[in-house]
N, C-alpha and C positions, 0 to 999 in steps of 0.2 A: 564605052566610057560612060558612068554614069554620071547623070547632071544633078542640078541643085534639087530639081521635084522629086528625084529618087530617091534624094537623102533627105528631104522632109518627109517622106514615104515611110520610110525604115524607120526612122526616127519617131511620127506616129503612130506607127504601127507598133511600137516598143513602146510607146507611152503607154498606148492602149493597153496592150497584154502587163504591166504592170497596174493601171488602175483598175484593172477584170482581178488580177489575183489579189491586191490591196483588199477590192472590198469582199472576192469571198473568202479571205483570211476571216475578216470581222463579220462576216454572218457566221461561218463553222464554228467559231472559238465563241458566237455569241450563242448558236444553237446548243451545241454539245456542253455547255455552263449552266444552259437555261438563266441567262443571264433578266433580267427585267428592269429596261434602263426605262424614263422618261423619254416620250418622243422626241422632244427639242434635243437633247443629249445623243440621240440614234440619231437624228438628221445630222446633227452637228457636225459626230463620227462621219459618215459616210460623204458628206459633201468636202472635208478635207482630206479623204482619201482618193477621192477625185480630183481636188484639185491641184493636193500636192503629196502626191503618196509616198513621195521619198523621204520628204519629211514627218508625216503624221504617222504612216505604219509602223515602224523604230518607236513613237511615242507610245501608238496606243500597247503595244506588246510591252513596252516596262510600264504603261501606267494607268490603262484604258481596264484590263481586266480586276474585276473591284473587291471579290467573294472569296473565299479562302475555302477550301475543299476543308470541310468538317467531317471530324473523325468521330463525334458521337453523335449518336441515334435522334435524329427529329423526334419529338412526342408527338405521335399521328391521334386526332381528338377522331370521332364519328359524330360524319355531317349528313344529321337527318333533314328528309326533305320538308318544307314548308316553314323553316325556319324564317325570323323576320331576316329583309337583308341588309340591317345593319351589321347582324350577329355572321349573317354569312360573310360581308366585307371585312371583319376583324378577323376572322379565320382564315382569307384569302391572304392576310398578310401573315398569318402562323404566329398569332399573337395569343397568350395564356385565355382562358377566360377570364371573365369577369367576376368576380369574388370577392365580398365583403373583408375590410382590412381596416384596423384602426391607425390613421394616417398624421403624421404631425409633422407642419411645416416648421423651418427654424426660423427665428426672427434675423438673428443676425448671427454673425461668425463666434461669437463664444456659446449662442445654444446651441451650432454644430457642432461646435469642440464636445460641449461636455453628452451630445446624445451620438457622436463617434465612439468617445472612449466607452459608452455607455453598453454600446454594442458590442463593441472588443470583449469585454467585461462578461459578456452575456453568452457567451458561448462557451458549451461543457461537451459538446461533441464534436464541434466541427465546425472552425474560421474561414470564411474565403475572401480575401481582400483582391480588390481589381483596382489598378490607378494607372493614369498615363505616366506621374512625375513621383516624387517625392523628396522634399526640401531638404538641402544640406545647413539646415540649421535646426535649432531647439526642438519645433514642433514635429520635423520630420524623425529625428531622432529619440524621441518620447513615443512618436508610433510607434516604432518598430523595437521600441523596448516594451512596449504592453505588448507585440506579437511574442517576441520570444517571452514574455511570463507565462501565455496561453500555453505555447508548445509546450513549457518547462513542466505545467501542468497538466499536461496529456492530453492537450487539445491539438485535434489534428490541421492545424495553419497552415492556405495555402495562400502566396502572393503572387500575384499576376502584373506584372509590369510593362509598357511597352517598351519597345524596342532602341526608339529616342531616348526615353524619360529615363532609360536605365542607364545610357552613360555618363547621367550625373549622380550617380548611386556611388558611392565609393568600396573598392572591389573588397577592402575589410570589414564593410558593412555586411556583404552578401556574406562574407564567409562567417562572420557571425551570427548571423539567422541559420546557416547551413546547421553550423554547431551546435546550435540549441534546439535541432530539430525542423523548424520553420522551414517547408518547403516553397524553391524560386523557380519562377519560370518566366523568359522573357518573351513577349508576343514580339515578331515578327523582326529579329534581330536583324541589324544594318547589316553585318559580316556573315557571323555562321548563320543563314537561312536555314528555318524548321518547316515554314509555310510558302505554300503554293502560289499563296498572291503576291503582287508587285510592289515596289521597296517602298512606295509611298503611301500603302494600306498600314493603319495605324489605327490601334485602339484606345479611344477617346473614354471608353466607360470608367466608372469611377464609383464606387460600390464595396458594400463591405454585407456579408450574410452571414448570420450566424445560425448556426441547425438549423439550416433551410426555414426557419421559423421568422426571424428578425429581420430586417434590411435598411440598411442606411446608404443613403445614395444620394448624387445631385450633379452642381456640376465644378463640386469643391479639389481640388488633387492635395496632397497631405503634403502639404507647406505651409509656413506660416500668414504669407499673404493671403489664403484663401480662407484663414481664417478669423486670427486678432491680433494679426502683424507681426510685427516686433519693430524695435530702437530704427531701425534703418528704413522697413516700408510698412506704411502705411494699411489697415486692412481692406482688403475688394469685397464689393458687393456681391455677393452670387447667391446663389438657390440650392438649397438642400431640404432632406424631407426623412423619418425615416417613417417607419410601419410594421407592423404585427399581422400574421396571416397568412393567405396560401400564396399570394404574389408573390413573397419570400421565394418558393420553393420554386416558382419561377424564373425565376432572379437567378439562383443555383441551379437551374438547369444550362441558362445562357451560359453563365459564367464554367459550369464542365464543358461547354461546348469551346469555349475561347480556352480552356485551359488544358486539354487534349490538341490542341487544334498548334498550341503552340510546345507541344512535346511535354507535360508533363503528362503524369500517370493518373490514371480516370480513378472516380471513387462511386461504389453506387449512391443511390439516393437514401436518406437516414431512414426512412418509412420502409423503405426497400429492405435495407439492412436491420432494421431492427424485427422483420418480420421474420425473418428466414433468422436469425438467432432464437426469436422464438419457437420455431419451428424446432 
């Protein structure tokens, strides 16, 4: 018959071989990701899987893995040696270089309005807009009628939307863009999943690139409060900026990678394309 020590026995010996597999779940799925968390974030991980793996391991597998397996090609730079190492710490993190760009911040929400539309306005090859939301009022709807003028004009417009921010999108709105040509694609849908990461990976960028040339960006989403309000709210203070130059073409690299990544169809790069048509 066995007594009470045995079945504390069994019983840590079961805790055990659950906190051994808990945490080499979270080393395998953090090695074969190559994932690169901050220490505090890795201890954090690992000291709740210890202490309560039945709780935290369920968590981290819907919420702990952060990256989304991308389907377009990193741009590999060549890192010569003796480089300074600040130049080599910006490449560790796979950042563009550095390149001169004429930069203009906005004072306030109607010089972003009118250096958005400016941008819209400015593209003859090719739109790519990224937003997390877009307003079901006035200003949201004035966007996405300069997107369909662009496609109408044979500009090739793509929107990138998240996954949240699209269920306030109303579904005649998309089928509208569809029709006029304006290509939709949602990052990281709540229901039919496209991508690989967990439901609570969300794209926050907010960006608009015209022929990889142009770039308007900040941390405005096309509604009217981020810009000059309307009758009801009031407008918010936030940060926008656009710019002229190779950054641009940077910008449009990201944003093929998020826009592949969440099933739409990949485009080369306009330098790319306009070479091989010369050819």
């Amino acid at each position: 018959m066995n007594g009470p020590a045995d079945a504390w026995g069994i019983a840590l010996s079961t805790h055990g071989l659950v906190v051994f597999a808990s945490v080499l779940v979270y080393v395998l799925t953090t090695r074969s990701a190559s994932y690169r968390r901050p220490p505090s974030i890795a201890i954090a991980w690992v000291l709740g899987l210890i202490a309560l793996p039945y709780l935290v391991l369920p968590i981290y597998l819907l919420f702990g893995r952060r990256k989304v397996r991308r389907k377009a090609a990193r741009t590999h730079r060549s890192r010569q040696d003796g480089r300074h190492w600040a130049r080599k710490l910006i490449e560790s993190f796979d950042l563009p270089d550095a390149t001169p760009a004429e930069v203009s911040l906005h004072a306030d929400g109607v010089a972003a309005c009118a250096a958005l539309q400016a941008a819209i306005s400015r593209a003859t090859r090719r739109l790519d807009v990224c937003t997390y939301l877009i307003g079901r009022d006035a200003f949201g709807r004035e966007t996405l009628a300069r997107l369909v003028e662009r496609a109408r004009a044979g500009v090739r417009v793509r929107l990138l939307i998240d996954g949240v921010g699209a269920l306030f999108v109303p579904r005649r709105e998309l089928r509208h863009l569809a029709a006029a040509g304006v290509e939709t694609s949602v990052f990281s849908p709540l229901l039919a999943r496209r991508t690989s990461g967990p439901r609570n990976l969300r794209n926050h960028r907010k960006y608009v690139i015209a022929d990889e040339s142009s770039l308007w960006a900040g941390g405005r989403n096309l509604a009217a409060e981020y810009f000059e309000g309307d009758a009801d709210t009031p407008a918010w203070v936030d940060l926008s900026f656009d710019l002229h130059g190779a950054v641009a073409a940077a910008a449009a690299r990201q944003f093929e990678t998020d826009w592949t990544a969440s099933g739409g169809a990949g485009a080369p790069a306009l330098a790319a394309a306009s070479a091989a048509s010369a050819a």
